[in-house]
C-alpha positions as CSV (number, residue, x, y, z in Angstrom):
1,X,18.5,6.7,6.5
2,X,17.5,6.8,10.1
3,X,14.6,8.3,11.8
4,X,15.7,9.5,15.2
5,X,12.1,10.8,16.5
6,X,10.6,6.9,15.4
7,X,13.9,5.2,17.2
8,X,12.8,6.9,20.7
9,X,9.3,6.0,20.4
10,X,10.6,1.9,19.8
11,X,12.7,2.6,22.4
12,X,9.8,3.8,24.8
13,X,7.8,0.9,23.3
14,X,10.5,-1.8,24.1
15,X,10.7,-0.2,27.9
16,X,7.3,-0.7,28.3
17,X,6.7,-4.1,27.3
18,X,9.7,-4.9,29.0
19,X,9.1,-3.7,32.4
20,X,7.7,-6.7,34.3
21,X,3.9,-6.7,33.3
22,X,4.3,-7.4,30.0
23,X,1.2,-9.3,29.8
24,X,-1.0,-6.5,31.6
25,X,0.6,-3.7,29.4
26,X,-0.2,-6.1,26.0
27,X,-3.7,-5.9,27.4
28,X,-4.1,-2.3,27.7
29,X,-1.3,-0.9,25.0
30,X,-2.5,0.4,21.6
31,X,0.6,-0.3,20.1
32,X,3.4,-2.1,21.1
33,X,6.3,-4.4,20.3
34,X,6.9,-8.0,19.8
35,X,9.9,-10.1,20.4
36,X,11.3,-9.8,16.7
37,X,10.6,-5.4,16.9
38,X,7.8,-5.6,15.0
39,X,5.1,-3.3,15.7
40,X,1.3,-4.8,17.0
41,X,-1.8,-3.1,17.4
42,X,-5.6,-4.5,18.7
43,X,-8.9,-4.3,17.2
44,X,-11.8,-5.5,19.3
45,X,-10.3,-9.1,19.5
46,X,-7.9,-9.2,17.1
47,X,-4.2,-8.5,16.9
48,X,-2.8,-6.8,13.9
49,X,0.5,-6.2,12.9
50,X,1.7,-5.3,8.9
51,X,3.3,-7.2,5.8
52,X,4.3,-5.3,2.7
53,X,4.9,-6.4,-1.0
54,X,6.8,-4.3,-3.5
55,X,6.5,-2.7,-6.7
56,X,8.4,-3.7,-9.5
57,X,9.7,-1.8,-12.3
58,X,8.9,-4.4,-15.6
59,X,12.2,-5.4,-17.4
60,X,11.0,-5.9,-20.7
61,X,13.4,-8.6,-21.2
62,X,13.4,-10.5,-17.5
63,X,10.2,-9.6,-16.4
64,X,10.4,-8.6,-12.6
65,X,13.2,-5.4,-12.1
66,X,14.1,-3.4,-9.3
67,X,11.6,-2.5,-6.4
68,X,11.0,1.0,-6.6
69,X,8.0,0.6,-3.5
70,X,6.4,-1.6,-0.9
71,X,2.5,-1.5,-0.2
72,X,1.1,-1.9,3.4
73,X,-1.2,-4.4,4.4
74,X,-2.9,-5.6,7.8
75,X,-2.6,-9.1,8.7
76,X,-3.4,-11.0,12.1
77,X,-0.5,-11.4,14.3
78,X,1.5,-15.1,14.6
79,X,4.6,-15.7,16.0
80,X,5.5,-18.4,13.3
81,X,4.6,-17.0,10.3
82,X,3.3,-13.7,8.3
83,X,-0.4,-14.1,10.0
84,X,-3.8,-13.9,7.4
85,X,-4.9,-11.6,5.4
86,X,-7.8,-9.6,7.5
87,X,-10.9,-10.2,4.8
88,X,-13.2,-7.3,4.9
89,X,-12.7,-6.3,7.9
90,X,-13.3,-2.9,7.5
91,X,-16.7,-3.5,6.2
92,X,-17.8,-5.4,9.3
93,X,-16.5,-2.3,11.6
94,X,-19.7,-1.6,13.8
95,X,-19.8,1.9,13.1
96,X,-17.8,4.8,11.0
97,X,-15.6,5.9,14.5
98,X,-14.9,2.7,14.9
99,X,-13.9,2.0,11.1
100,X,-11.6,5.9,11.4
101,X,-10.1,3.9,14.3
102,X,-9.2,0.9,12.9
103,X,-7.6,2.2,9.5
104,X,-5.8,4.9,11.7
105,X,-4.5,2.0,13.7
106,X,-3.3,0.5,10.5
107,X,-1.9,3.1,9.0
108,X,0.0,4.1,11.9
109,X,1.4,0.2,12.4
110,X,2.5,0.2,8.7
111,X,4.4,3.5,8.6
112,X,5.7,2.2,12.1
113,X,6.9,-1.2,10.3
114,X,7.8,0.3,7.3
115,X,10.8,3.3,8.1
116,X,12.3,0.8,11.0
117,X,13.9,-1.3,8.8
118,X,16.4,-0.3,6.8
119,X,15.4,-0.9,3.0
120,X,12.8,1.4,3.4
121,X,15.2,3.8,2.2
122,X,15.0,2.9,-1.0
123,X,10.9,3.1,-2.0
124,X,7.9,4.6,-1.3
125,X,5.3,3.3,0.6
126,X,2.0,2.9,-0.5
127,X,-1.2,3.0,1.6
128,X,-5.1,2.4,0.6
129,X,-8.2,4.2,1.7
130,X,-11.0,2.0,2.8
131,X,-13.9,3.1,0.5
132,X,-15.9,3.3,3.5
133,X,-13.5,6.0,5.1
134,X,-14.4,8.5,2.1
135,X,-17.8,8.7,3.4
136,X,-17.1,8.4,7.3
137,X,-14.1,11.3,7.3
138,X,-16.5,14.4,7.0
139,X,-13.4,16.9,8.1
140,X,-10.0,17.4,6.6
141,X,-8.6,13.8,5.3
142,X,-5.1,13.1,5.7
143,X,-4.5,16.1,8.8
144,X,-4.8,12.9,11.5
145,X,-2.1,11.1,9.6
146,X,0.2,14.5,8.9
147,X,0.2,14.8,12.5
148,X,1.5,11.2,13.3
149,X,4.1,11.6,10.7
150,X,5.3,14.8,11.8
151,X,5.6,13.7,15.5
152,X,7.9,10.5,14.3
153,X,9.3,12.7,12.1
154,X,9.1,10.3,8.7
155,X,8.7,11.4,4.9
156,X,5.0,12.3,4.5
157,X,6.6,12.9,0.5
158,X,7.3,8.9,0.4
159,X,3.9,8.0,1.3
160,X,1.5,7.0,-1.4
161,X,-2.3,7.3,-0.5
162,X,-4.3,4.9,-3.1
163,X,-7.7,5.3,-3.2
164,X,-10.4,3.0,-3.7
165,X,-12.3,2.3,-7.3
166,X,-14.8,5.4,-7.1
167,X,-18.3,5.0,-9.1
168,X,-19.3,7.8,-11.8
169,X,-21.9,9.3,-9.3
170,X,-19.3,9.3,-6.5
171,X,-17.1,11.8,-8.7
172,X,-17.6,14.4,-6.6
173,X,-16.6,12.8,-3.4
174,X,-13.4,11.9,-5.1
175,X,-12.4,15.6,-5.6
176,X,-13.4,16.2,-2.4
177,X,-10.9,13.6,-0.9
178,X,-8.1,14.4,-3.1
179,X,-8.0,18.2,-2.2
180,X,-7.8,17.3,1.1
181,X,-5.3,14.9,0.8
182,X,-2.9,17.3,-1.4
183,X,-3.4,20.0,1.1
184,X,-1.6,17.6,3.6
185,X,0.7,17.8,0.7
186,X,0.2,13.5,0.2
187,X,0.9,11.7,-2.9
188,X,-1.8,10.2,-4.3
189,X,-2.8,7.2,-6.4
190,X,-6.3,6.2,-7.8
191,X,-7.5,2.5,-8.2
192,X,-9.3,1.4,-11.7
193,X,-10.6,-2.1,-12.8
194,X,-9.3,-1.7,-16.5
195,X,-7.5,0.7,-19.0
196,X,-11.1,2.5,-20.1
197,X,-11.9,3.5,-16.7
198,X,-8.2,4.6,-15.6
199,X,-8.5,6.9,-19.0
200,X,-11.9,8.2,-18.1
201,X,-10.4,9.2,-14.5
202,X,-7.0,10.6,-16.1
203,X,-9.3,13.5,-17.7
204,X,-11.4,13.5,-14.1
205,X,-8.4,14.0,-11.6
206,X,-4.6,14.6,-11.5
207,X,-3.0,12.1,-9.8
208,X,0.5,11.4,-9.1
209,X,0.0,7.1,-9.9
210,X,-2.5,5.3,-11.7
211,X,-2.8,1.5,-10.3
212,X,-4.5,-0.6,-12.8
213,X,-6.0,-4.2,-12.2
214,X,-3.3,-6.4,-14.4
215,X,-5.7,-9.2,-15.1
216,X,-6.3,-9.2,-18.3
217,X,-5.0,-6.5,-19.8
218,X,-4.8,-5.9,-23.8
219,X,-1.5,-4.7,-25.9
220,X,-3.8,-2.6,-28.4
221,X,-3.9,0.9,-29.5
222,X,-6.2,2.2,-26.5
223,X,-3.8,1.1,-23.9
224,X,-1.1,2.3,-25.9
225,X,-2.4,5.8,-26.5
226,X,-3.2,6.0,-22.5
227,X,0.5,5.3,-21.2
228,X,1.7,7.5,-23.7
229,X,-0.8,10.1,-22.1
230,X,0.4,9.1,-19.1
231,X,3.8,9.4,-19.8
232,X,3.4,13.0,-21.0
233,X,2.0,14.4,-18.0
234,X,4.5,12.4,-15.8
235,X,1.7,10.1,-14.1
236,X,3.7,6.5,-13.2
237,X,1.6,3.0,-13.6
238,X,1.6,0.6,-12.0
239,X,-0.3,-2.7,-13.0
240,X,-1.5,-4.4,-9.9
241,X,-2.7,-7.9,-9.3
242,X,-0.4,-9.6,-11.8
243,X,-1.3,-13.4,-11.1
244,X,-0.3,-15.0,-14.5
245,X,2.3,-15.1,-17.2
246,X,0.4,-14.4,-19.6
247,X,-0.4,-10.9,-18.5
248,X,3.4,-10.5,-17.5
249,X,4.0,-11.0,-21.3
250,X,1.6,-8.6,-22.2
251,X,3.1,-6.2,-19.8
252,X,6.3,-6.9,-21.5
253,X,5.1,-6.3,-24.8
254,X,3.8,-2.9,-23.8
255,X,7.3,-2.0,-21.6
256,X,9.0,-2.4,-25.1
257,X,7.3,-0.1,-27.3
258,X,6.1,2.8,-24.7
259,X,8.1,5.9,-23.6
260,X,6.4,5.2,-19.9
261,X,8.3,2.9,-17.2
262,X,5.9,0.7,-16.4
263,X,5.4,-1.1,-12.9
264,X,3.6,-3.8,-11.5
265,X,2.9,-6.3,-8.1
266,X,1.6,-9.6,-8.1
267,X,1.6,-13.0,-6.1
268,X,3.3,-13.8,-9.5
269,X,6.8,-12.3,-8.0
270,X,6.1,-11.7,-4.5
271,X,4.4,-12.7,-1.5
272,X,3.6,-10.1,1.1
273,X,6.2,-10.2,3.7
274,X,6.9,-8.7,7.5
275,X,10.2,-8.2,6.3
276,X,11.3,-5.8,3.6
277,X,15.0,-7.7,2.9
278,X,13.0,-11.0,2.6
279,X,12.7,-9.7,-1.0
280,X,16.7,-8.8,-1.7
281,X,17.4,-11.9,-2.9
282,X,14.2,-12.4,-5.5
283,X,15.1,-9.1,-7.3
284,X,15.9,-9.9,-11.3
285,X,14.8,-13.5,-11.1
286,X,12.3,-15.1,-13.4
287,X,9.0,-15.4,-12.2
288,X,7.8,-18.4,-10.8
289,X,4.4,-19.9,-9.8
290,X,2.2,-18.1,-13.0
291,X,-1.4,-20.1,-12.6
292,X,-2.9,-21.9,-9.2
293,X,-2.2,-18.8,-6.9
294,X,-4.4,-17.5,-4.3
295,X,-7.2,-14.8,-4.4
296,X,-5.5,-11.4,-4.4
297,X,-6.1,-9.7,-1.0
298,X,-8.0,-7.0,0.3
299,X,-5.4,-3.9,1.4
300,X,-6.6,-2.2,4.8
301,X,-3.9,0.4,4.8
302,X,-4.0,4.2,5.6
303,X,-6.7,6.4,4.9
């Protein structure tokens, strides 16, 4: 699949950085090209650029099964490798513009990165919400980033929008945000720590993906009873975080006896990557790596 409207905008990207000033244009540019295509963007005095890791559908037998998605995530730029992870650094923004402007830099950057390459045919893409934009955004959420899609003419219907862990009092807001989102007609995807919470927000909400926290979780009758609840109003899981084989198994255990496909992303199978065919040749093969891995990131994709 190829997206003619995003092709001339690389194209008037690549002109531009290619035009004999490159350094001046890099300078003043808020987005533009590297050497290898990828897309870059600035904040203050850093450079950003994205790296995606993919959901998996759980084979109940081999453990990691076909990517069915890639999530977006902001890392400084290097040439040499897939940069580091930017900690927090949405919570350090000076001031809520400035915060709007940095997550619609990112979101923008990882759609950009995403629907160039070719194996973005085959998933979805999923994007967070900074808590911290739920608050800031007081207008319609989601209308900023309609617009950009519509004018490079990608799949607003392949884009997830995940949402942050919401607190009981902040109920309300999360309504609020989700309304506007489906009015942009978005996909959408709640976060929650544990089973009991992501049960608790099933009766709250409607969304189309429920991302669970994978560490630790149980193979007992509550968590059965809530994919099967799941499953019957056609709500996909996916188990994020998965770090150790001993949760894998558990995840296994569950994929065997519940009518629900179940999915699930994890250091465990994948480190994030720039590129999306870096993760052909992994599909199907046993996991590797279960304990000693490093702290699971903080996602600054789309709002």
């Amino acid at each position: 699949m190829t997206f003619p409207a995003l092709e001339q905008y690389l194209a008037r990207l690549h002109s531009v950085n290619h035009g004999g000033a490159h350094a001046e244009v890099r300078s003043d540019c808020r987005v533009w090209l590297d050497a290898d295509g990828r897309a870059q963007g600035r904040y203050f005095n850093t450079t950003l650029t994205s790296v995606f890791q993919p959901v998996r559908l759980i084979d109940a037998l081999a453990g990691n099964g076909a990517v069915i998605g890639y999530e977006g995530f902001a890392h400084s730029y290097s040439s040499s490798d897939n940069g580091l992870y930017l900690w927090k650094l949405l919570d350090h923004a000076a001031s809520d513009d400035e915060s709007i402007e940095l997550d619609r830099l990112c979101r923008m950057l990882h759609s950009i990165n995403f629907y160039r390459q070719a194996e973005a045919a085959a998933g979805d893409l999923y994007l967070s919400v900074h808590a911290r934009l739920l608050a800031a955004v007081d207008s319609n959420h989601g209308m900023a980033f309609r617009r950009i899609l519509n004018l490079l003419e990608l799949p607003h219907e392949k884009i997830v929008l995940q949402l942050p862990t919401i607190t009981e009092n902040q109920g309300w807001l999360l309504n609020y945000v989700l309304d506007n989102y489906r009015r942009n007609h978005f996909r959408l995807a709640v976060n929650a720590d544990d089973v009991a919470q992501a049960a608790a927000l099933l009766e709250k909400v409607r969304p189309d993906v429920i991302k669970i926290d994978a560490r630790g979780v149980t193979h007992d009758e509550h968590t059965t009873r809530f994919l099967e609840q799941c499953a019957a109003r056609g709500i996909q899981v996916i188990f994020k975080r998965l770090e150790k084989a001993r949760d894998l198994e558990v995840l296994q255990q569950l994929a065997r006896i519940v009518t629900l496909p179940l999915h699930a992303q994890g250091f465990l199978w994948d480190l994030p990557q720039a590129a999306l065919h870096a993760f052909a040749a992994s599909a199907g093969t046993p996991p590797a790596q279960p304990d000693g891995l490093p702290a699971t990131s903080v996602d600054l994709g789309g709002a």
